[in-house]
C-alpha positions as CSV (number, residue, x, y, z in Angstrom):
1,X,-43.9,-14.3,-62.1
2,X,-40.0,-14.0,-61.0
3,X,-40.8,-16.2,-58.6
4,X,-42.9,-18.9,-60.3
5,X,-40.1,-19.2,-63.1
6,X,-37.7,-19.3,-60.5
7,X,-39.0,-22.2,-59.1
8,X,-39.9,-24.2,-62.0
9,X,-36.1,-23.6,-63.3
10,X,-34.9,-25.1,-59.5
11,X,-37.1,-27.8,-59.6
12,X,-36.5,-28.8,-63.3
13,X,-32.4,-28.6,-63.0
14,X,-32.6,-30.5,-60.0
15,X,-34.5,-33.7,-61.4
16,X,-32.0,-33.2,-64.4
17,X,-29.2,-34.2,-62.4
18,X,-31.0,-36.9,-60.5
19,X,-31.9,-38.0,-64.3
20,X,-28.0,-37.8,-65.6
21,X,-26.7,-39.3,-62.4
22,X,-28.9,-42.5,-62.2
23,X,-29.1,-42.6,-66.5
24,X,-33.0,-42.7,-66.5
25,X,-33.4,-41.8,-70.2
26,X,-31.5,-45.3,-70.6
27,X,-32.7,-46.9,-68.2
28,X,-35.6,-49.9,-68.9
29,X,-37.9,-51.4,-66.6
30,X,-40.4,-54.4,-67.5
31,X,-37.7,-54.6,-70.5
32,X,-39.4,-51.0,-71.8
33,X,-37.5,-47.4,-71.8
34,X,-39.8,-46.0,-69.2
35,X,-38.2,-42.1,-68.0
36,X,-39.6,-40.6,-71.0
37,X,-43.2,-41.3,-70.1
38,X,-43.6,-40.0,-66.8
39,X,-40.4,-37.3,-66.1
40,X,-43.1,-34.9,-66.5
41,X,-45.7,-36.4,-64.4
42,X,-43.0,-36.7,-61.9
43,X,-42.4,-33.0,-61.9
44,X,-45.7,-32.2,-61.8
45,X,-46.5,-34.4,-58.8
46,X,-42.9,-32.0,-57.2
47,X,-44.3,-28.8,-58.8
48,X,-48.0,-29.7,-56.9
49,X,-46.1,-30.8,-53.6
50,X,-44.6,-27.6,-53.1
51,X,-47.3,-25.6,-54.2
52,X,-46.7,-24.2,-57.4
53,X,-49.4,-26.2,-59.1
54,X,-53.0,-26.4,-57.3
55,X,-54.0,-30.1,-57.1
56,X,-57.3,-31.6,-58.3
57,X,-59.8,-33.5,-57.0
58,X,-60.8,-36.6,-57.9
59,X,-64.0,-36.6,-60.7
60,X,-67.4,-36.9,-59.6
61,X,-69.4,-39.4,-60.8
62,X,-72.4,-37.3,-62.6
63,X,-75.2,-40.1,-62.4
64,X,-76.8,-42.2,-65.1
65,X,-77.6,-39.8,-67.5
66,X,-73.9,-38.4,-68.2
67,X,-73.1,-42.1,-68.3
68,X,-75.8,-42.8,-71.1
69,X,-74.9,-39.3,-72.6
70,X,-71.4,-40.4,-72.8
71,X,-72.1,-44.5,-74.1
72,X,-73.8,-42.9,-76.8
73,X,-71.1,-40.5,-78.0
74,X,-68.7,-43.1,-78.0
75,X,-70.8,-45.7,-79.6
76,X,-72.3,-43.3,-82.4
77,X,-68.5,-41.9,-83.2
78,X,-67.5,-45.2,-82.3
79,X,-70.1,-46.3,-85.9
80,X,-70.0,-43.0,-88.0
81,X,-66.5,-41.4,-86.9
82,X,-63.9,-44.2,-86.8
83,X,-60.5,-43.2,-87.5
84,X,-60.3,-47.1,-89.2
85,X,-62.5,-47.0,-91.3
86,X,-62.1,-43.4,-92.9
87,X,-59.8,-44.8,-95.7
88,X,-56.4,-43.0,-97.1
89,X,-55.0,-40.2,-96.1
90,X,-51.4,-38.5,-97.3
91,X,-51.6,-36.2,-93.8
92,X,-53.3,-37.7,-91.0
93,X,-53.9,-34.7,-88.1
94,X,-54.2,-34.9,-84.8
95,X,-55.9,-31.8,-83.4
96,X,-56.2,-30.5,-79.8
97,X,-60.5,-30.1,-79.8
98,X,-60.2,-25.9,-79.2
99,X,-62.7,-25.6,-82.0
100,X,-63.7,-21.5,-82.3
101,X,-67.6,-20.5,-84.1
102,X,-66.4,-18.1,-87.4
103,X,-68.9,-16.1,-89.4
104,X,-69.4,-18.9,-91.7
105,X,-71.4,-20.5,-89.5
106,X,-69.1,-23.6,-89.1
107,X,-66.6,-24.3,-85.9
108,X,-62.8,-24.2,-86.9
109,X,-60.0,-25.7,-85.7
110,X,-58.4,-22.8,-84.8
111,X,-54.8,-24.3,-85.5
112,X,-55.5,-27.1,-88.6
113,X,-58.1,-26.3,-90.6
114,X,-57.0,-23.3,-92.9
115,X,-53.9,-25.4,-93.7
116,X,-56.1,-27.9,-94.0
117,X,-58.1,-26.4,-96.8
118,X,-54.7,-25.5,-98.4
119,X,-53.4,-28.6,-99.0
120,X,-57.0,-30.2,-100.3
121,X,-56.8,-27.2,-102.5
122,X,-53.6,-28.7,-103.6
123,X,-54.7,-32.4,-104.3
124,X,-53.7,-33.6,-100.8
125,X,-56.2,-35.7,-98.9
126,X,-56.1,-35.3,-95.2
127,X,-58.1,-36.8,-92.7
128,X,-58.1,-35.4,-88.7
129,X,-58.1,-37.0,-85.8
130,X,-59.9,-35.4,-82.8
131,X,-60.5,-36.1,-79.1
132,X,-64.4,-34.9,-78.5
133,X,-65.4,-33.3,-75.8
134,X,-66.7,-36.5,-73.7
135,X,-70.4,-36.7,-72.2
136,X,-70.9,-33.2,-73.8
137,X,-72.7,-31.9,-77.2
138,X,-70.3,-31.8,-80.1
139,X,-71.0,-28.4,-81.6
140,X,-71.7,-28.3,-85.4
141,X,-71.5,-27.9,-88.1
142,X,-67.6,-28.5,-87.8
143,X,-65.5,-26.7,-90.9
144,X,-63.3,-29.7,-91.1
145,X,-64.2,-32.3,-93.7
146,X,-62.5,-35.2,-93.6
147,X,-62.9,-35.8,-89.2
148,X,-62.3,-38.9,-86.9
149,X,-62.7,-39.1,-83.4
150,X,-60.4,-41.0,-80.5
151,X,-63.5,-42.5,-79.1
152,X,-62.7,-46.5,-80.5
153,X,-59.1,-46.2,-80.2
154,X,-59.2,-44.9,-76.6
155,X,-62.1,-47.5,-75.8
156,X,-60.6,-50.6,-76.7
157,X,-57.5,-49.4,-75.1
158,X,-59.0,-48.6,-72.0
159,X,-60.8,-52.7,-72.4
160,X,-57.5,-54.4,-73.6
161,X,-56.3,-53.0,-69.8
162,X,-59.1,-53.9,-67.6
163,X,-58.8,-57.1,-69.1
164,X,-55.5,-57.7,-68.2
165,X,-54.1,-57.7,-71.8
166,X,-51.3,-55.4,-70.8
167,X,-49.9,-56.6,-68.1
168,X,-46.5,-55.6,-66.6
169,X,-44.7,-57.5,-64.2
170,X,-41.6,-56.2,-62.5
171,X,-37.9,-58.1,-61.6
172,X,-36.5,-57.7,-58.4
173,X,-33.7,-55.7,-60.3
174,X,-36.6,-53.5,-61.7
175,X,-38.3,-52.8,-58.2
176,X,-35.2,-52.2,-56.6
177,X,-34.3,-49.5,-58.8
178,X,-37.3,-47.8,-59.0
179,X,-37.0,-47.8,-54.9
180,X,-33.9,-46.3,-55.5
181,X,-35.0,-43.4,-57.3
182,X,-38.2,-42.9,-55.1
183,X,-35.5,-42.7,-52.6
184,X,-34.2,-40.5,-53.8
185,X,-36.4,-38.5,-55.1
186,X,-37.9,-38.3,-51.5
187,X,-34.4,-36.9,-50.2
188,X,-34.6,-34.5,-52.8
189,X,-37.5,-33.1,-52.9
190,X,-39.0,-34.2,-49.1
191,X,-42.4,-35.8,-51.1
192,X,-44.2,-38.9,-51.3
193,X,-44.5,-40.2,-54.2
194,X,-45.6,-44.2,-55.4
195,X,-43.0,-44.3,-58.0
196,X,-43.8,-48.1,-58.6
197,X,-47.4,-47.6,-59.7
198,X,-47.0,-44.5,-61.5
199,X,-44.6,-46.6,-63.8
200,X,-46.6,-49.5,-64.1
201,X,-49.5,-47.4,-65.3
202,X,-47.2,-45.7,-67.6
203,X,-46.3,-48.7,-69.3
204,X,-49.9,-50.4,-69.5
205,X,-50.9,-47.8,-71.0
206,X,-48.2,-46.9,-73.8
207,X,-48.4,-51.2,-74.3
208,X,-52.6,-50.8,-74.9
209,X,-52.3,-47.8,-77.4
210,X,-49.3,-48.3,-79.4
211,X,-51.0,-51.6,-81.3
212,X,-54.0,-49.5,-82.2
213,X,-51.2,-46.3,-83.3
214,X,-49.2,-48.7,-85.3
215,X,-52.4,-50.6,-86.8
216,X,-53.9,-47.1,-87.8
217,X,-51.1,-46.0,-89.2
218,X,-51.1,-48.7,-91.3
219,X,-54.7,-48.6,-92.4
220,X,-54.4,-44.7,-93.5
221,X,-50.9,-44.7,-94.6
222,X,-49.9,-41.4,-94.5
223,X,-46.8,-39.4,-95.5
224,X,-46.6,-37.5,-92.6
225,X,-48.3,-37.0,-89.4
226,X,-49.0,-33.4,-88.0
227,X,-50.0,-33.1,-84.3
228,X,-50.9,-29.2,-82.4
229,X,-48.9,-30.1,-79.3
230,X,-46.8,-33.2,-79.0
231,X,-47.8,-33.8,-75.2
232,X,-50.0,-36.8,-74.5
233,X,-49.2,-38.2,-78.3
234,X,-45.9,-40.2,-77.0
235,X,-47.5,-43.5,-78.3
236,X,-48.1,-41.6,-81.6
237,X,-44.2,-40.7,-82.1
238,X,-43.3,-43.6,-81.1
239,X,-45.2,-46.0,-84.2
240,X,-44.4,-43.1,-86.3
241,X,-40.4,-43.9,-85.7
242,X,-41.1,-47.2,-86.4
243,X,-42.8,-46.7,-89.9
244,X,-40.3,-43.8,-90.6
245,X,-43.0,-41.7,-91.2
246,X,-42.5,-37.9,-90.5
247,X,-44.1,-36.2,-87.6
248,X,-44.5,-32.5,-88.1
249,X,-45.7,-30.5,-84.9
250,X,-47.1,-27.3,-85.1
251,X,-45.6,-23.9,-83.2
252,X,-47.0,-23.6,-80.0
253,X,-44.6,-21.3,-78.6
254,X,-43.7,-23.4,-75.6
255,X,-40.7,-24.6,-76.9
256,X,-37.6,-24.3,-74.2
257,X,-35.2,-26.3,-72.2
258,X,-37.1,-26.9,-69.3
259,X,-40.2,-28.8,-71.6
260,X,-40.4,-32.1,-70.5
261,X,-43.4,-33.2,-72.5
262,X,-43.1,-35.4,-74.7
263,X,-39.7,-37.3,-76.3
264,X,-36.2,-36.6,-74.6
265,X,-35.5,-32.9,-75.2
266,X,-32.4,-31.6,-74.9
267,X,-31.7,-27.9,-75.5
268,X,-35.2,-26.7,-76.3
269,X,-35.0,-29.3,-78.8
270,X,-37.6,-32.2,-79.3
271,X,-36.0,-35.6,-81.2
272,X,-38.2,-37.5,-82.8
């Protein structure tokens, strides 16, 4: 264990002062900050080079009837589940899916749905946000009352990018930069790494969900937004600055200086 935290310290400290020294966090490519949404990515891809982290294989494609499986749980939470069409909400969730069978008889959200119950004991109406488990059965009945699923928003992102609709085209100042870093990155930390694409993808992506964040946001309206764990909800925080609308995240107990999830940490601490 010495070891492994050893080695993540290194590799983290060392990326810091490639981060300071070239000004990443300020940095803006396609006219977007873009550090933020991959400096852990990046030290993933490091942490997987030198074989801290095992890699994984590419998904299998499971044949027609996980496809058919999975069409129909998008299109029936897509119908009955919609996060847009759920109405008001002073809390709007976002939970992790770790969903535990009580004694009740119902599956819990382990980390939401006894404060949950508190609050709509208390006159606040809260609604939750879940990503299912795609492609396989959603267990039931689920404790939670007031529960959306990711399925449209994640859909019609995933459309609004094979269609083009988020584009992002580099400058010559932009690809120059970014060879730069890969550069030195690669002197470093002796790996290969396609610095170019893994920010384009970055960006397409956080361009094709933040309309759908901000557009929710506005539907529901809430006073605050509480997620489990911030990682993978950048999007999220980032309409939620814009509408000045609290974001609460629950205790995790991963909170430390090395944590590069989510928004620019410094300290241990996560700005939002």
């Amino acid at each position: 264990m010495g070891t492994v935290k050893t080695t993540l310290q290194e590799i983290t400290e060392r990326l810091l002062v490639i981060e300071e020294e070239l000004g990443l966090l300020n940095r803006r490519i396609a006219g977007e900050p873009f550090w933020e949404l991959i400096r852990s990515g990046v030290r993933r891809k490091i942490l997987g080079e030198v074989g801290m982290y095992s890699k994984k294989e590419d998904p299998r494609i499971q044949g027609t009837r996980h496809l058919a499986r999975l069409v129909f749980h998008i299109l029936t939470n897509s119908l009955f589940r919609n996060p847009y069409l759920a109405g008001h909400a002073d809390i709007l969730f976002f939970g992790m899916y770790r969903r535990r069978l009580l004694e009740d008889g119902f599956w819990h959200d382990i980390y939401c749905d006894s404060l949950i119950e508190q609050l709509e004991k208390d006159g606040v109406r809260c609604l939750m946000v879940e990503r299912p488990p795609f492609g396989r059965p959603i267990p039931g009945p689920v404790k939670t009352r007031q529960l959306s699923y990711y399925d449209f928003i994640e859909v019609c992102a995933l459309l609004a990018r094979h269609l083009g609709f988020t584009r992002v085209r580099f400058s010559a100042d932009d690809r120059a930069f970014l060879d730069k870093l890969q550069e030195r990155i690669t002197r470093e930390f002796g790996i290969s790494l396609n610095l170019e694409l893994h920010v384009k993808q970055a960006l397409e992506t956080e361009k094709s969900l933040l309309p759908f964040y901000r557009a929710l946001l506005s539907k529901v309206a809430p006073k605050a937004v509480v997620v489990v764990n911030s990682a993978g909800h950048i999007q999220l925080i980032k309409a939620c600055r814009e509408r000045g609308i609290p974001l609460i995240e629950l205790q995790q107990g991963a909170l430390h200086q090395y944590l590069l999830e989510g928004p620019h940490t410094a300290g241990g601490r996560k700005e939002y």
